[in-house]
N, C-alpha and C positions, 0 to 999 in steps of 0.2 A: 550712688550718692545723689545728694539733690542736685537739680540744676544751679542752683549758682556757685555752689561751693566748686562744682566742677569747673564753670568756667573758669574761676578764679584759681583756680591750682593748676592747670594749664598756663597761663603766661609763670606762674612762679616756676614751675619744674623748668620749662626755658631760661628765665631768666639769673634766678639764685641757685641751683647744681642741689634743688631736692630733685630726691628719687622717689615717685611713688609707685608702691606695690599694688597691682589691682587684678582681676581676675582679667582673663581673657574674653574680648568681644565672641557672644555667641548667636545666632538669627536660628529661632526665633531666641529673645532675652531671656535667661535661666537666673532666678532668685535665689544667690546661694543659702544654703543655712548657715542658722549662726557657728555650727559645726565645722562646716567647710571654712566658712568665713576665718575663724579663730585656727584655724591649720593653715591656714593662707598666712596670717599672721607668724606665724609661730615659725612656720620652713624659712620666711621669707628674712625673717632676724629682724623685724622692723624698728626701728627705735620709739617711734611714735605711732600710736592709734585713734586713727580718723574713721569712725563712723555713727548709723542711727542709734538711738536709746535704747531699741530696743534689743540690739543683737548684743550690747554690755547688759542689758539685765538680764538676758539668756546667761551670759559667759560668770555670773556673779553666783552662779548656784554652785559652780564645779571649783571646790579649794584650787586644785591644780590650774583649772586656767587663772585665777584669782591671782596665784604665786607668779603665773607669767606677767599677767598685766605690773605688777606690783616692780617686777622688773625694765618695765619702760620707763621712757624717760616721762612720759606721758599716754592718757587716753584721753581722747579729743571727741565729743557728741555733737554732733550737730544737727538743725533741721526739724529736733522738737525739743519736750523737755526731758530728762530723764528725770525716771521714778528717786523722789529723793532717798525713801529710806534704802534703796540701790546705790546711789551714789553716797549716802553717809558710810554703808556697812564699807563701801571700797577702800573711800580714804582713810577710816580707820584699821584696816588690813595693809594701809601702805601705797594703794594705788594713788598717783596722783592723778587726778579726777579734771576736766575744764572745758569749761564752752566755748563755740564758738559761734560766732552771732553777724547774722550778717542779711541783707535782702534784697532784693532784685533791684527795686527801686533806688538804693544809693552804694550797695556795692557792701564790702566787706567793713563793718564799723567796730566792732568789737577787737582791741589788740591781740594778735595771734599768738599764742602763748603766753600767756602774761605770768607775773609771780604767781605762786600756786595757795591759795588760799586758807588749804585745809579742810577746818570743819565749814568754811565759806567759800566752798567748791563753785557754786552759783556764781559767783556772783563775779565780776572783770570789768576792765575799764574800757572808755573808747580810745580808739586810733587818736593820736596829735591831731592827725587831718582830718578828719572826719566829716566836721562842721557838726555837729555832733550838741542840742541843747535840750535840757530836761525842764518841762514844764507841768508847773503843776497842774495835774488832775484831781483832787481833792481825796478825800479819803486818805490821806497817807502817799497815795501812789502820783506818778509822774511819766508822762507821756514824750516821746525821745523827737523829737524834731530834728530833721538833718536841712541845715543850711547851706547855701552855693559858696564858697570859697572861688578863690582866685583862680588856684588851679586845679579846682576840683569842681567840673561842670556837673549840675544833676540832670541823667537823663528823663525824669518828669517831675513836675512840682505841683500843687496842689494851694500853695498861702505862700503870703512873704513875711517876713522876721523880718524886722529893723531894716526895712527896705530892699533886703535882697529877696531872691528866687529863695522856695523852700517848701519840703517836703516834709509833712503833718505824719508819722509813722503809722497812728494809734498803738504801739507800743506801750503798754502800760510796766514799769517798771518800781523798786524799789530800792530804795539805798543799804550802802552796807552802814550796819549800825557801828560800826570802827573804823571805818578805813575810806576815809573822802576819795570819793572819786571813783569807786567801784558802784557795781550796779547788778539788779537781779532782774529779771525781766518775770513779770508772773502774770503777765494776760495781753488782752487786745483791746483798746477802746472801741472795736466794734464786736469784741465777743467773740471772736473766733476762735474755735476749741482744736488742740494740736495734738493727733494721737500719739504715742510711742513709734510708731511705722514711720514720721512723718508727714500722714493724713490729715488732710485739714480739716474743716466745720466751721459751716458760716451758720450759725441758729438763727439769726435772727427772724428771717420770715419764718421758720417752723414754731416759734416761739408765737409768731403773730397768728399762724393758725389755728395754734392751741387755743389760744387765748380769745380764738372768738366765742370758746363755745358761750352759752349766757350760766355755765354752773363754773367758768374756772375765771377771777380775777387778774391774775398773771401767772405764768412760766417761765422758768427758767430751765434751757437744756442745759446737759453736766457732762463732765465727759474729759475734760483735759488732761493728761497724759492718762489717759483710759482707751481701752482699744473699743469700747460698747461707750454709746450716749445714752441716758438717761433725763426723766424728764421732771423736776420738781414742780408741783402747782398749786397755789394757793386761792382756795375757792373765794366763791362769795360768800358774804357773812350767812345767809339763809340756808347754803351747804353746806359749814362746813361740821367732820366729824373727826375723832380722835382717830389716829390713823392704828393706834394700837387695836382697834377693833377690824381684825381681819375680812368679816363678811362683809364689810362697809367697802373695805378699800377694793375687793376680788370685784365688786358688784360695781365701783365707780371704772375699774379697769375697764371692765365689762364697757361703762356706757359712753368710755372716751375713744373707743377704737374706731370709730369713724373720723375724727380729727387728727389720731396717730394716723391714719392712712393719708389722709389729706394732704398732712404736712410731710409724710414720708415721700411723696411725690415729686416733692420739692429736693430732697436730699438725696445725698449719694448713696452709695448702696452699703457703704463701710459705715453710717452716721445712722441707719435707719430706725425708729425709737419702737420699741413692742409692749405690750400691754405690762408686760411685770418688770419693766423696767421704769414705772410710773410711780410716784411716789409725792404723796402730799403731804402740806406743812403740818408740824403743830400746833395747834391751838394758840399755845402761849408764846410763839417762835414767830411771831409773823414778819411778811417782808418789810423790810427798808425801804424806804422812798427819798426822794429829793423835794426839794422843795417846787419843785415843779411838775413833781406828780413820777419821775422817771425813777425806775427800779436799782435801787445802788448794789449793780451785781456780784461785785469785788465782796464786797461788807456781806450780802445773802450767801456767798458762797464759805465765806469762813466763818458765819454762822452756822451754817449747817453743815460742816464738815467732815463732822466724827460722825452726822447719822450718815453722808453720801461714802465714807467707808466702810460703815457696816452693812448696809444697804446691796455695792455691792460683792461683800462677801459671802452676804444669804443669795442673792440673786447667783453668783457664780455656782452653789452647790444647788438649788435650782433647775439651773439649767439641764445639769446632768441629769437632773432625776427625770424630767420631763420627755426625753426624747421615746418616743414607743417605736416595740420591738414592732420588726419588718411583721407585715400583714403575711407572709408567706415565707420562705427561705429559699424561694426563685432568684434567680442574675436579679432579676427588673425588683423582687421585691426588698433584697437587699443594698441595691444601689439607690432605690426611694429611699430607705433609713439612711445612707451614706448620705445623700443630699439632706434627711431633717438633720441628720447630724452636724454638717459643716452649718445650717442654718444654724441652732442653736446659738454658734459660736460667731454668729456674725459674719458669716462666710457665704455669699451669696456668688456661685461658679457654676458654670459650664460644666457638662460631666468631662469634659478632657480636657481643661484648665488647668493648670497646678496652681495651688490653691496660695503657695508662698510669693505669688505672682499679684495676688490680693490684699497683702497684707497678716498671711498669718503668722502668728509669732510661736513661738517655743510654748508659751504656757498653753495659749490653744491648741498647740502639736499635741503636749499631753493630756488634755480635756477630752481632744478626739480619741485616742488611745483609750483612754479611761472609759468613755462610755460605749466602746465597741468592744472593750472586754469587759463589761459587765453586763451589753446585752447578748455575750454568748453564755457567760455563768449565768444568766437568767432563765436563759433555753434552754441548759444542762450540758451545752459544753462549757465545762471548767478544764479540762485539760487544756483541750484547745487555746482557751482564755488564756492559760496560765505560756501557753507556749507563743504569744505574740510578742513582738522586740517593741523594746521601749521607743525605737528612733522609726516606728512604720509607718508614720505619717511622711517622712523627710523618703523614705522608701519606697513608700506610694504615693504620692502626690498628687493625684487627681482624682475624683469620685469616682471616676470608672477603675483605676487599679485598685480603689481602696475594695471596692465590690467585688472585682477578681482576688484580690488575695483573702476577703470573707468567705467567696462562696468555693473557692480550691479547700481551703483550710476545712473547711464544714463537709466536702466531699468526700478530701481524702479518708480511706479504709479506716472507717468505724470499726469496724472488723478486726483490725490489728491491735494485740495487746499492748499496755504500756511499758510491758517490759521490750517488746520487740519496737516500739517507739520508741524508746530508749536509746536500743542497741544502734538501729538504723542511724538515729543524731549521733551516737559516738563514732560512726564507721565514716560517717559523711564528713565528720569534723577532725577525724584522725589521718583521712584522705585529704583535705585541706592544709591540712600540717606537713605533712610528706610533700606535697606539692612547691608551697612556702620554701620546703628547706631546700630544694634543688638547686635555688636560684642562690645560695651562698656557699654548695659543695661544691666550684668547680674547682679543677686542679690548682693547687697551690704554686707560686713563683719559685722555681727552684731555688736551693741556697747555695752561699759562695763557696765558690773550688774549697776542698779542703785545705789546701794551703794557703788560703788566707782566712783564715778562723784559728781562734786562741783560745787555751783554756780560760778558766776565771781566774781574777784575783781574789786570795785568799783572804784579804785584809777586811774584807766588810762588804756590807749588800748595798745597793742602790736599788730605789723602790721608783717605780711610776705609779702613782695613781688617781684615777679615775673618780669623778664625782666628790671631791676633797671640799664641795660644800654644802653636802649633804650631810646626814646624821653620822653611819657608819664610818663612811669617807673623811670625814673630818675628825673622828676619834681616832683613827688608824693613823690619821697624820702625827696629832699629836704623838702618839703611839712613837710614832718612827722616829720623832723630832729627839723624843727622851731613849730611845735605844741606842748604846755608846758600838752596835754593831753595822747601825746604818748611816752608812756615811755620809747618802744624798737623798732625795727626796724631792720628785718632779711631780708635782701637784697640778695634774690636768684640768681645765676647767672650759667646760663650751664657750665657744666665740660667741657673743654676746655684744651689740651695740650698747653705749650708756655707762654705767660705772666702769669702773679701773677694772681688772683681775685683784689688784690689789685688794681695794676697797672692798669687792664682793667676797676673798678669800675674809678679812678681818673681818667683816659684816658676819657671816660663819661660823667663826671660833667666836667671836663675843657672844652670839645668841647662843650657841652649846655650853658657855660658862668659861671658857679659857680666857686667854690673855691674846687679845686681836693683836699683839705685836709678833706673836709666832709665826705670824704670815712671812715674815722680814727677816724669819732666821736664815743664820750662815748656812745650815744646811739645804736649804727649801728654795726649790726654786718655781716660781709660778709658771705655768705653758698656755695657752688659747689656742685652741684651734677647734676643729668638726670632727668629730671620732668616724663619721659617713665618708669623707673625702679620700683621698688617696695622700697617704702619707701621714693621717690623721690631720688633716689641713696646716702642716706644719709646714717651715722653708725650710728645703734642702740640708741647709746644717744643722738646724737643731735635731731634724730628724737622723741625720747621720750618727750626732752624738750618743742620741738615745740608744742605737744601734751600738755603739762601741762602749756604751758603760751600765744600763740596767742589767739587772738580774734580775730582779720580781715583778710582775707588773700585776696591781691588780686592779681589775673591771670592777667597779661598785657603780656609777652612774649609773642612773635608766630612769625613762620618765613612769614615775607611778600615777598615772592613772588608771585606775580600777574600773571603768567604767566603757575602756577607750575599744575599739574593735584590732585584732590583730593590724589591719592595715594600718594603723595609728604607728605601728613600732617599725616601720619598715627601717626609718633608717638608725634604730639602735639593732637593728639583725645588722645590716651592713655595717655596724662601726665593730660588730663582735669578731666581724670575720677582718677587719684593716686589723683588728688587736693583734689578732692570729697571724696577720704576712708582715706588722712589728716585731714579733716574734721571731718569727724564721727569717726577718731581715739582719737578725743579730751577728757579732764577729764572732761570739762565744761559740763554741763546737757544742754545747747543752745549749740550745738556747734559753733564755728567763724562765722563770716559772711562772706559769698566768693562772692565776687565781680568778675566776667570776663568780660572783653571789647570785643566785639564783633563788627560789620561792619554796613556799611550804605549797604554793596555791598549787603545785606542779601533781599536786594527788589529789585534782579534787572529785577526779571519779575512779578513783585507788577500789575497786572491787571488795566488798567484807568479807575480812577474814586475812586479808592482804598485808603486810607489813612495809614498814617504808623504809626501805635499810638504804644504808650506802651505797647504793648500787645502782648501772644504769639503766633510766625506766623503761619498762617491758614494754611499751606501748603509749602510743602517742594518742590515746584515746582518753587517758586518765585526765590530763590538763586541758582537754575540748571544754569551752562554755566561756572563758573567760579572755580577752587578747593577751590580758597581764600576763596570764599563766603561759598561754599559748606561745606567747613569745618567749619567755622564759623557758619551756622545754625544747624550744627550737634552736636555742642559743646554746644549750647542752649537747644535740644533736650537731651541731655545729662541729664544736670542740669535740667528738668523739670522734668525731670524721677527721679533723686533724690530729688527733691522736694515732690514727690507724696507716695516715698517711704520708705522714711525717715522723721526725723526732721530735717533736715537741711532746710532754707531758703537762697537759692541763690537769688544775684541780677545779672542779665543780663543790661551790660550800652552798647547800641549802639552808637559808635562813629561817628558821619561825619566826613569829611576829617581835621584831625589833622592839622596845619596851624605850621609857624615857631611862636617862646617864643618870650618872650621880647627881644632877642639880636638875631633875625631873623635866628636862627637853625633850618632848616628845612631837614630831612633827603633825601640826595639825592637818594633814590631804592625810593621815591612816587612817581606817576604818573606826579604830577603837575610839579614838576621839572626836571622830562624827558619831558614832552609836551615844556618845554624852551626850553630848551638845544636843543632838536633837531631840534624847531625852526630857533632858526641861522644859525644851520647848513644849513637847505634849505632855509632859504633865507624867511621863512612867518609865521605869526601866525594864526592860526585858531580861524572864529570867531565861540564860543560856547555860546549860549543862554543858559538861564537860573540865578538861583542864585548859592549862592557862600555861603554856613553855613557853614566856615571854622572857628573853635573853635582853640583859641593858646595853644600849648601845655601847658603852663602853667597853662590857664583858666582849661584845661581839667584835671590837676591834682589835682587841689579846687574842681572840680566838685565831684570826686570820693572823697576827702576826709569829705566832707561836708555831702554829702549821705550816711555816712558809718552803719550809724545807722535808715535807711529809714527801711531796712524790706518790702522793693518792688522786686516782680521781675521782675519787666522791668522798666529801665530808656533810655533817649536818652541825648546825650549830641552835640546839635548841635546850633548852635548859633543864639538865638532868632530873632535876628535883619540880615539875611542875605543881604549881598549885592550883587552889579551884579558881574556876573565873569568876563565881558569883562571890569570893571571898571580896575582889574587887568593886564588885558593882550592890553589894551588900555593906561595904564601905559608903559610896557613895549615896544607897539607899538615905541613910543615917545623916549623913555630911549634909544633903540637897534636900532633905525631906522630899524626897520620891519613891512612890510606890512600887513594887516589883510585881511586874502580869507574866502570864504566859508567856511565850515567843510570838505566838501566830496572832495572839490581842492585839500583841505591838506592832506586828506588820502591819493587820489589820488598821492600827489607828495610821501609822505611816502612809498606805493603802488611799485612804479617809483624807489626809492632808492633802495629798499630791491632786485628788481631782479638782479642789479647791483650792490648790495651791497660790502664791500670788511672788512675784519677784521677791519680796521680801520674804514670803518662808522659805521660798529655796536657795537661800544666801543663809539663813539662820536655821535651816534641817539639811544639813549636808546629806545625810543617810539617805536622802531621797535620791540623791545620784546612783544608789548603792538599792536600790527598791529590788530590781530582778534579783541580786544574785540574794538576799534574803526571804525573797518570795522559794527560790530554789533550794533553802536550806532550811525549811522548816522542817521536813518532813526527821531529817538527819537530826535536826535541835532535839524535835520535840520526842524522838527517839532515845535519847543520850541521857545515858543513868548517871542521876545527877551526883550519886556517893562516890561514883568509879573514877579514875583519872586514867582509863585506858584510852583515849581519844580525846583531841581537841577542841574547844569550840566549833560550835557549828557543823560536829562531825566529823571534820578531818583529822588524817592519823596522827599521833603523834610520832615525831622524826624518832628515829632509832639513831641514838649517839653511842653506842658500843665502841665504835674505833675513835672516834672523836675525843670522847674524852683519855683515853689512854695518850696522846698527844700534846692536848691542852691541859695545862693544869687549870689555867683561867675557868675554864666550861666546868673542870669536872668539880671544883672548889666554889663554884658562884651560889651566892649566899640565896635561902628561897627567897620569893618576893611575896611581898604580903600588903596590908593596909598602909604602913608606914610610906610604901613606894606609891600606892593611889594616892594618898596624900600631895606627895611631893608634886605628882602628875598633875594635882587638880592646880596646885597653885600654881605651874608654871605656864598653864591654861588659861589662870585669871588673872597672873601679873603680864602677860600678852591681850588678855583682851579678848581672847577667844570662848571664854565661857565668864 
């Protein structure tokens, strides 16, 4: 964090009983990623999140982290500005969004948490104490003056105010247009540009070297919350030319780079300006002046606004395109490309620097990615290309790893087929799974002497479960609530600082369409705890109770993210295995029945010709590629080992893709409703063959209540009568006026987005979290006969429900789904706000 936020949070953790969560001191200093950063978060339970702008416009692309922050009490930026339209998509998702403002020179001024503003996220008040006076700057704006109070010494001043000591900010700020007394801050009265990173920029002597040349009038550098400066200039009247005329502008580039060098002299190495980051005025657009001849840079700068965002959006795909392939495919020749490459992006490092150590952010991590797999499909490795991880910058972190893991990759056996490249990644990723699972099969805690265990009572079921505010979970509740044979119902819900249990159970059922007062029924009783902990982080007597009265327990929580690596779920494997010694903690002589919902993703390298029965899976090679999956057949493997080892009988229920309930809630972190959304955004839908066994949440919560007494272990619940998928998105064709392309167009154009990507597209193209495992499923797409409904989307099999449905009537009776249900879907997408 910056230096003074730091200081300042130091005497409060002493003195007010905050705790703050922070990484551990390391020598030399390690830059965590926004990756790590946001699991630091997330383990830690924090109520509130304090940090740079730029590690929230990383965490703003991924639904899932999205839904965590949305769950604080707050997320707190400080140190620069955050990208607005990042900070508008949040608060309208529900994050509440707030700055905090403060400077060396007089200390923390801005009120620390103030009431939350909304869609005027920006903007907060000063401290009572502050001393704190806003004087006009002209233009609209106002300049923040902190004056000496009585008991608030300034340690340096600069002018006096009405006779006291006082300190001149140049803070340039703005008012809020409703609410006296709030304020926005949107510059410096000496111009100083504040990257996303925190990185400063003082232009103003590069601006004065620019401007000596005798062909340019003034300069203005650009750059505030940008991680690249850029250089606006407006020539002399004898120069100047329409900038729309490209050979004019390539050629003035050309003859100002002796002045870019000049003035780049002067600047850091993060600010440094390059010839195609230059850009002159319009004709008709010329600068603003004062009446004293000085440059009114506030008014030049929101005059020219929309060209310095388009500007650069060309210049970011630009960049990509200009890096040239290594002169040779030597160590030395590939590590020179690895060095043009980080230049490109601004990144001026040592070969054994890590490069996050500089300043780079997420979008750069992926820019870097991007054009080092596309100067290997330039060279003609494209497998290669296709087999790099979306996070190998955060992997490889310095020029020299990034060179070694290019030129290993390029080495390894040409020679080897891709189907023996295949097999190899399934053997190596099915040996990672086996390994995983040991650490959850140790011996179970024996259970109580036989002579104190009791049969059950006959009179009715009591249910635990798990994730009761999720989709599934929470229909199953109601489910239970109306079932006159369930008598109780313990509604598990993670420990969570910030709202009630209450409040987040009825938050819940109101957005699935129920009555938020079900929360509060006689039956239902709400629990919190850690499903990782021992005891499920319950005390002593509740946990005792659970022990003496469930019978069913079902596991539905889990965090879905699709994007996360196995090590992400560590602690939903350890809370699968506490379900399991709840279980066998029981007084009952059968212990509960435990039901866990598990994945369709659990086949996704299910062998052709393969069928996906009830059965348990032959090999732990099939669910390799994805963590979701990975951990979900690990969690099977789990309970099959206590099956074998105990008396317990677990059911395993494979889900296909859960669908929106009866009042079209469907949660927006699924694939299908990033695959929309992202759709409009570029302009096409993708046509995906295959079927569509989308089961409605509500279907799916009859399913499990209906089997609760099967005594199987493996069910599948996917919907007998699938339909096509494009009947779906051939609705929506029609609906959104959007075109339908190929599969691979559409990755392609996705592909296309992501090198250029910019915080705001990755907030508004979710699918781009979701890019590999779509790159990986074309081949399957575009294979898949699109009349046939023997396979799933994207290839995968469809579940075989033979035993299932003989069980459920719910499954085997559930109506098909058709247009009427995308209908309902879209609207419960656009009266949320999400499409």
């Amino acid at each position: 964090m910056s230096h003074g936020t730091g200081v300042h949070l130091i005497p409060w953790i002493a003195t007010s009983g905050l705790i703050a969560a922070a990484f551990p001191p390391s020598s030399p200093a390690k830059y965590p990623s926004p990756e790590a950063t946001f699991q630091g978060y997330a383990n830690s339970k924090a109520e509130w999140v304090l940090t740079f702008p730029n590690m929230i416009e990383s965490w703003s692309s991924d639904p899932h982290k999205v839904e965590l922050l949305r769950e604080a009490k707050g997320v707190i930026y400080m140190g620069s500005f955050l990208n607005k339209p990042t900070g508008d998509f949040l608060v309208q998702k529900g994050v509440k969004v707030f700055p905090f403002f403060g400077m060396a020179e007089a200390g923390t001024l801005g009120e620390f948490i103030c009431p939350h503003q909304g869609e005027y996220w920006e903007y907060f008040p000063l401290t009572a104490h502050s001393g704190g006076k806003f004087i006009d700057a002209g233009d609209d704006l106002y300049e923040l003056v902190i004056v000496e109070q009585q008991h608030r010494r300034l340690p340096v001043a600069n002018m006096e105010l009405d006779g006291a000591r006082a300190y001149a900010s140049k803070d340039l700020f703005v008012p809020h247009p409703h609410n006296p007394g709030y304020w926005r801050i949107c510059g410096r009265r000496d111009d100083r540009i504040i990257h996303p990173n925190g990185e400063k920029t003082t232009p103003v002597l590069m601006e004065h070297i620019v401007g000596r040349d005798p062909r340019v009038k003034s300069a203005i550098v650009f750059g505030n919350g940008r991680y690249q400066t850029g250089v606006l200039i407006q020539l002399e009247d004898e120069y100047i030319f329409d900038p729309v005329d490209k050979e004019k502008v390539e050629a003035f580039r050309e003859y100002i780079k002796p002045q870019l060098a000049e003035a780049n002299s002067v600047a850091p190495t993060y600010a440094q300006l390059y010839p195609e980051m230059v850009m002159v005025t319009i004709p008709s657009k010329a600068f603003l002046y004062t009446e004293k001849g000085s440059m009114r840079r506030a008014a030049i700068l929101r005059l020219y606004e929309q060209e310095i965002d388009d500007f650069y959006m060309r210049a970011e795909q630009r960049i990509l395109s200009n890096v040239e392939l290594p002169a040779d495919w030597s160590f030395n020749g590939i590590l020179n490309f690895v060095r043009n490459t980080l230049s490109s992006q601004g990144l001026g490092v040592q070969d054994s620097e890590d490069v996050f150590h500089h300043g780079c952010n997420s979008l750069q991590a992926i820019r870097i990615g991007t054009i080092i797999r596309n100067a290997l499909q330039r060279k003609g490795y494209r497998s290669k290309a296709d087999s790099i991880p979306r996070h190998l910058v955060y992997e490889e972190s310095t020029p020299t790893k990034l060179a070694e893991f290019i030129f290993k990759l390029i080495s390894s056996g040409d020679a080897e087929s891709a189907e023996d490249a295949e097999s190899t990644r399934l053997q190596v990723g099915a040996s990672k799974l086996e390994k995983a699972l040991e650490r959850y099969c140790e011996p179970y805690p024996h259970r109580k002497p036989a002579d104190l265990l009791r049969a059950r009572d006959q009179e009715g079921c009591v249910f635990l479960i798990t994730g009761t505010t999720g989709t599934v979970g929470g229909n199953l509740l109601v489910e239970a609530i109306q079932d006159p044979h369930v008598t109780h119902i313990y509604a598990f819900l993670r420990e969570k600082k910030g709202e009630s249990i209450e409040k987040r159970q009825q938050f819940a059922l109101k957005s699935l369409g129920f009555d938020p007062g079900l929360a509060a029924h006689p039956k239902v009783t709400l629990l919190v705890g850690n499903l990782e902990r021992p005891q499920l982080g319950l005390c002593n007597d509740m946990f005792t109770k659970l022990c003496q009265s469930v019978t069913h327990i079902f596991h539905i929580g889990w965090n879905v993210n699709w994007s996360a690596p196995l090590s992400a779920f560590e602690d939903q494997l350890r809370g699968v295995r506490n379900v399991v010694e709840l279980s066998l903690a029981s007084d009952f002589i059968q212990p509960p029945a435990l039901f866990f919902t598990s994945s369709l993703g659990v086949y996704e390298n299910l062998p052709p010709g393969s069928s996906a029965t009830e059965t348990s899976l032959e090999s732990l090679e099939w669910p390799v590629g994805h963590g979701y999956a990975e951990a979900k057949a690990i969690s099977e493997r789990i309970l099959e080992h206590a099956a074998k080892s105990t008396d317990l009988c677990p059911t395993v229920l494979r889900l296909a893709q859960i669908s929106g309930g009866s009042d079209g809630h469907w949660d927006t972190s699924e694939w299908f409703p990033a695959i929309l959304k992202s759709s409009i955004r570029m302009g096409a839908l993708p046509r995906i063959s295959g079927g569509a066994a989308f089961v409605p949440s509500n279907v799916a919560a009859r399913v499990l209540k209906e089997t609760r007494d099967s005594g199987l272990p493996f069910l599948h619940v996917a919907h007998p009568k699938p339909a096509r998928f494009m009947d779906f998105f051939d609705y929506y064709s029609k609906a959104l006026h959007l075109p339908i392309i190929p599969f691979d167009s559409w990755v392609e154009r996705l592909e296309a987005l992501e090198s250029s990507a910019t915080a705001d597209d990755l907030s508004r193209v979710p699918a781009l979290s979701l890019l590999d495992f779509f790159r990986g499923r074309i081949q399957q797409t575009m294979n898949t006969d699109s009349t046939k409904l023997d396979a799933e989307a994207f290839g995968f099999p469809l579940l075989n429900t033979d035993i299932s449905i003989t069980l459920s009537y719910s499954l085997a009776n559930a109506a098909p789904l058709g247009s009427a249900d995308a209908e309902k879907w879209l609207a419960y997408w656009r009266n949320i706000n999400f499409i």
